[in-house]
Structure formats: structure tokens, C-alpha cells
C-alpha positions in Angstrom: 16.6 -9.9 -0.4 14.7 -9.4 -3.6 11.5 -8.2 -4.2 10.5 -11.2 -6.3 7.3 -11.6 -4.6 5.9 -8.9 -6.8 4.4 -9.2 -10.2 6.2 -8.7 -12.9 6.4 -6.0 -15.5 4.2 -6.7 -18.4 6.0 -8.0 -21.6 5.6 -7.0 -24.9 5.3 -9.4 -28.5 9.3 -8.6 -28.8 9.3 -10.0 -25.1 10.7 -7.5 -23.8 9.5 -5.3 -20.5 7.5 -2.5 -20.5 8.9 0.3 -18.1 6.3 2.1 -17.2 3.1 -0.1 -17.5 1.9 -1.7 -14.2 1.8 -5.2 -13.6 -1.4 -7.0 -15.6 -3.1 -8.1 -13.1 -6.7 -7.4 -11.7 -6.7 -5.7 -7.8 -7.7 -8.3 -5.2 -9.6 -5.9 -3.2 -10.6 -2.0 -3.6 -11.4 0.6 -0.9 -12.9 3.6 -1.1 -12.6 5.7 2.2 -14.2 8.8 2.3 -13.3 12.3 4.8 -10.3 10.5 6.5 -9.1 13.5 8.4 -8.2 10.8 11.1 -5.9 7.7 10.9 -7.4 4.5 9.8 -6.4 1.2 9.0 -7.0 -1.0 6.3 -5.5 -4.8 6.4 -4.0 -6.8 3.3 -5.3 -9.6 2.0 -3.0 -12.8 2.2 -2.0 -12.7 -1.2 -1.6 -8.8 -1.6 2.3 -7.7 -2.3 1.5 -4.4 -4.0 -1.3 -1.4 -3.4 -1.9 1.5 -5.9 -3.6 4.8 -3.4 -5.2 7.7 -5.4 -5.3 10.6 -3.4 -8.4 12.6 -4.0 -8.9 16.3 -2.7 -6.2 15.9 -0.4 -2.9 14.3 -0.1 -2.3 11.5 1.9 0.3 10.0 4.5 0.7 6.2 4.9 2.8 4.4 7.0 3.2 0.1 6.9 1.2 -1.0 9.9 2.0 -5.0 11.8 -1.2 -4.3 13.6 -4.6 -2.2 13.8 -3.0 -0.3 16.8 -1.0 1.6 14.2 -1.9 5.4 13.3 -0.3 8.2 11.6 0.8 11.5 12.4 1.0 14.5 9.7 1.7 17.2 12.5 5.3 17.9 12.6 5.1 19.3 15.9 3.5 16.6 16.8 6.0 13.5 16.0 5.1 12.7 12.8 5.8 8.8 11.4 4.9 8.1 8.2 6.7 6.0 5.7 5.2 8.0 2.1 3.3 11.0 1.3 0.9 10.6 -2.3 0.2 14.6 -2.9 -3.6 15.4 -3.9 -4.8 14.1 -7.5 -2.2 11.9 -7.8 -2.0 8.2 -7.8 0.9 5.9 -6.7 1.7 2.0 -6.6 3.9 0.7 -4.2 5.5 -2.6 -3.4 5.1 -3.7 0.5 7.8 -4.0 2.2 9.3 -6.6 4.4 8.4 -6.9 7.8 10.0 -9.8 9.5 11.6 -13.4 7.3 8.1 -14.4 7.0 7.4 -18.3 6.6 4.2 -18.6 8.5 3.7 -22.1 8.4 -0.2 -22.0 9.6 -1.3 -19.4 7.1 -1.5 -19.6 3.1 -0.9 -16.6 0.5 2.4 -15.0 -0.7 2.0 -12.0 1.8 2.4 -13.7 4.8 5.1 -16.7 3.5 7.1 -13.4 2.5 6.8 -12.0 5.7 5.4 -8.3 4.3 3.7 -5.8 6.1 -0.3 -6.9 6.7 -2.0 -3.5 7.2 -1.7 0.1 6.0 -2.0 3.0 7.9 -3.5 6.2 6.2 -4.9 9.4 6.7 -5.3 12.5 4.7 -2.4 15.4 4.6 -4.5 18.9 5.3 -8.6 18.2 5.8 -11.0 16.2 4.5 -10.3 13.9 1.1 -11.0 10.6 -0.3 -8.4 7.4 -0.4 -8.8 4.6 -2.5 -7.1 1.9 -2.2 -6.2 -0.7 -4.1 -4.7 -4.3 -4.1 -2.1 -6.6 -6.2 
């Protein structure tokens, strides 16, 4: 399977891609959560296939979440499950991934016909920090 459900790379006059540049087009939704020592969980909206997260103060773990039962553990004593790790001051975009073939018939918007992942899961590495979050 592809990931065609993504936006494209910008092109430039010659036509040609720009490596590098993210997709131009204008986030969906933005978050700003604030001290998230703890797991939380933010859910996509229908038409959201990619997320940028800026990690502020702190790094942060996130793990693709099916559900709002879905939390994340740092602790490596602990059992930790997480999918990616965005290190402190650092910003990231990321492309969600399939979670089952998709094709809701009931529902509109191209995350759910492509059967992607409908919720992140997220919480800071080491303390307090800020997350923001947001949507393509």
C-alpha cells in the first residue's frame, strides 16, 4: 500500500518537488496542551492524514491510538509502548499510519475511508512540557 493519501510535496515554477518543504496546506486543527506529565489523548479529525508535534521543554513520546483507552508509557521498567519519540525543542511531521483497510461506508473524510489511525496518544519524556499539535 501507498501512502497516497497524504499531500503532496510542494512544486516549484520548473515543476519539480521540493524535498524538504512541507506540504502547502493550512492545519485543520491545532492543540496546545500544556504540563502533560501524564498520557493524553487527542483524536483526528476525519480528514487529517498527517500531524506536525513541537515538543517544548520536554521531549515527547507518542504512540497511534484506535481509541481514547490508549496511554503511553516512557518508563522502561515499566513496559514502555510508544511508536516515536520528538526530543525537546524540536518539531516533527509525521504521516499516520494505517490501521485497518479502511472503507467506512457511514462516515465521510479521507482518514477514515483510508482506514488510518483516529487518535494520538502523547505524553511528555522527563517532567512537565508543552505539546502542540498540529493537523494536515
Amino acid at each position: 500500500m501507498s501512502n497516497a493519501y497524504s499531500p503532496q510535496l510542494p512544486r516549484g515554477k520548473d515543476n519539480n518537488p521540493k524535498p524538504g518543504y512541507p506540504p502547502a496546506k493550512v492545519a485543520l486543527e491545532s492543540n496546545n496542551n500544556e504540563n502533560i506529565a501524564t498520557s493524553s489523548v487527542l483524536a483526528f479529525t476525519h480528514d487529517t492524514t498527517e500531524i506536525e508535534v513541537a515538543a517544548v521543554a520536554q521531549g515527547v513520546a507518542g504512540r497511534w491510538a484506535a481509541n481514547q483507552a490508549t496511554s503511553v508509557v516512557t518508563a522502561t521498567g515499566a513496559g514502555a509502548n510508544f511508536d516515536f519519540i520528538v526530543p525537546a525543542g524540536e518539531i516533527r511531521r509525521f504521516v499516520i499510519p494505517r490501521e485497518t483497510s479502511g472503507s467506512y461506508a457511514s462516515v465521510q473524510g479521507i482518514n477514515r475511508a483510508e482506514g488510518l489511525f483516529t487518535a494520538i496518544a502523547y505524553k511528555t519524556t522527563a517532567g512537565n512540557g508543552s505539546v502542540l499539535t498540529m493537523e494536515f
